[in-house]
N, C-alpha and C positions, 0 to 999 in steps of 0.2 A: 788406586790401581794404576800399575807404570803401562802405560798403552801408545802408541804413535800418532801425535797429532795428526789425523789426515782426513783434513775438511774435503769436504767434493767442490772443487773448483772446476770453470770450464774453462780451460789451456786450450791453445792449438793442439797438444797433442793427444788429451782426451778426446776433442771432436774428430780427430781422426783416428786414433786405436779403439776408442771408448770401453767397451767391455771388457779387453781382453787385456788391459792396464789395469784396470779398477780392479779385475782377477787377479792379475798379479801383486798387486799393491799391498792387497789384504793378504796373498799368500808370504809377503814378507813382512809385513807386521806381525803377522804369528810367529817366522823365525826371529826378526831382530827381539819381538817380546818386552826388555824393559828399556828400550831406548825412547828418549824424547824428543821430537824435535821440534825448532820452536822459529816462530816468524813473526818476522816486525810490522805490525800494524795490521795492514791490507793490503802485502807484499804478497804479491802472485808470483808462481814459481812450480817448478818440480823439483821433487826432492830425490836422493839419489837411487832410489828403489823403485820411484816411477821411470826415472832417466834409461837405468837396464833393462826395466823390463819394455820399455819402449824403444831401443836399439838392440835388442835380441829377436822382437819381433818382428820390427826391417830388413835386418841381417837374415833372419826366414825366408820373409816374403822375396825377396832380392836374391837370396840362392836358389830358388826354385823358380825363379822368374828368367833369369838368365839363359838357359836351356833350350826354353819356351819360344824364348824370341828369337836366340840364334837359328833356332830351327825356320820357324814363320820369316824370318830376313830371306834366308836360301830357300824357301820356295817360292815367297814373293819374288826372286830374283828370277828365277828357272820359270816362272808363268810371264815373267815381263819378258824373257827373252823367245820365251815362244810365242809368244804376243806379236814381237815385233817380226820373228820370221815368217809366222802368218800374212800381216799385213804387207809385207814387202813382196812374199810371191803372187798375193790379191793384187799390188801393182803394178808387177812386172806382168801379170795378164792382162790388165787394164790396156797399160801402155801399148803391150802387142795390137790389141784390137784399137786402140787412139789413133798409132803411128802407123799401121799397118805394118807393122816390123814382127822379127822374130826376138823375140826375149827370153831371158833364162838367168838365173838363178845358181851360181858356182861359191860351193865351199872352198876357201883359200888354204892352204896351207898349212897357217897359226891354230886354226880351229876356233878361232876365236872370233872371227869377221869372214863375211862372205860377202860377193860380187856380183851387184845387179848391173846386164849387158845387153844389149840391142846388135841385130843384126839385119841386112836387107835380103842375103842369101842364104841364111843358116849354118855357112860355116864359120865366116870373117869374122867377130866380133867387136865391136866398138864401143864407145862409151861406158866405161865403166866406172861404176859408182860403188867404192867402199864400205858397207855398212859391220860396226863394229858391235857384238853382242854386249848386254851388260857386265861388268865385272862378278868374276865367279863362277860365271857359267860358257860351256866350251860347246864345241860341234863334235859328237862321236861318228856322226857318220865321213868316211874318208873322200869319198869320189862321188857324193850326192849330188846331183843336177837337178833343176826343173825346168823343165825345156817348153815356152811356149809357140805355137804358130804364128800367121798373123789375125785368123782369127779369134782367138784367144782358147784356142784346145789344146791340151796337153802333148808333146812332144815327147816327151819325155817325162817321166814323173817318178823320181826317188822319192823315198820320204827320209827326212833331214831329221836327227833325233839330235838332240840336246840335254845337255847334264847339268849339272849344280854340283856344289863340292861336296856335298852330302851324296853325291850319285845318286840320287831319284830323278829320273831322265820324262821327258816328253818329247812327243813324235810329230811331228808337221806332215799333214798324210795332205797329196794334190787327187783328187778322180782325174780321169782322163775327162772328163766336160768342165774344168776346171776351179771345180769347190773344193777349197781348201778348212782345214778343220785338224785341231789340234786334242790328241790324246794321249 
């Protein structure tokens, strides 16, 4: 009977495909039929029907993987940059009530970086500190402010939305008693 030598050996790449090799394997012993193929001694190997169907199932899993991640990348991106607008307007109210100063909160420009600012009269502002969003992800609100006093209450309170390139947006929402919380 012309059959395909094909002993069960355990390769790297049966312990990681395992079944779904072994399925394939047998499904192309049935097509190839009367071929033989033959190995010297106690030579470990794959053979070329184990090799495609074990880079046809990568090639799978890898194109349906790709999607997946690019997706969970951009929102992991968009939850870190609201993450960090969060935390910075928590410190720009910190700060108010530390320094006894007025602080606040100004989207720039670019939309991509905004402006934490101290002031002692509320109009002049000083010290400004550039903080840059992560790559990816933009500011859609234009003229958003957060305005705090000097005891750390809200003077002002826009809420600051944020996007990802995917456009699934998050909103940095301030109360006027100044808890901050992202939705």
């Amino acid at each position: 009977m012309n059959t395909i030598d094909c002993k069960v050996r355990r390769s790297e790449t049966e312990r990681v495909f395992g079944f779904a090799v072994r399925a394939l394997a047998r499904a192309g012993e049935r097509a190839v039929g009367a071929v033989r193929t033959h190995r010297l001694g106690s030579q470990a190997g794959l053979s070329v029907v184990e090799l495609v169907a074990g880079l046809t199932l990568v090639s799978i899993i890898a194109g349906t993987a790709v999607p997946t991640i690019s997706r969970w990348y951009g929102q992991n991106e968009l939850l870190r940059g609201a993450d960090a607008v969060k935390m910075d307007v928590s410190r720009a109210r910190m700060k108010a009530v530390s320094m006894n100063r007025y602080t606040r909160i100004r989207i720039l420009s670019s939309k991509t970086a905004y402006a934490l600012e101290t002031s002692t009269d509320g109009n002049t502002w000083i010290g400004t500190t550039t903080i840059n969003l992560p790559p990816g992800v933009t500011i859609n609100t234009t003229t958003a402010e957060v305005r705090f006093d000097r005891r750390g209450f809200t003077a002002r309170n826009d809420s600051i939305t944020i996007a990802n390139a995917q456009n699934k947006m998050l909103t940095v929402v301030t109360s006027a008693t100044g808890r901050v919380r992202v939705q």
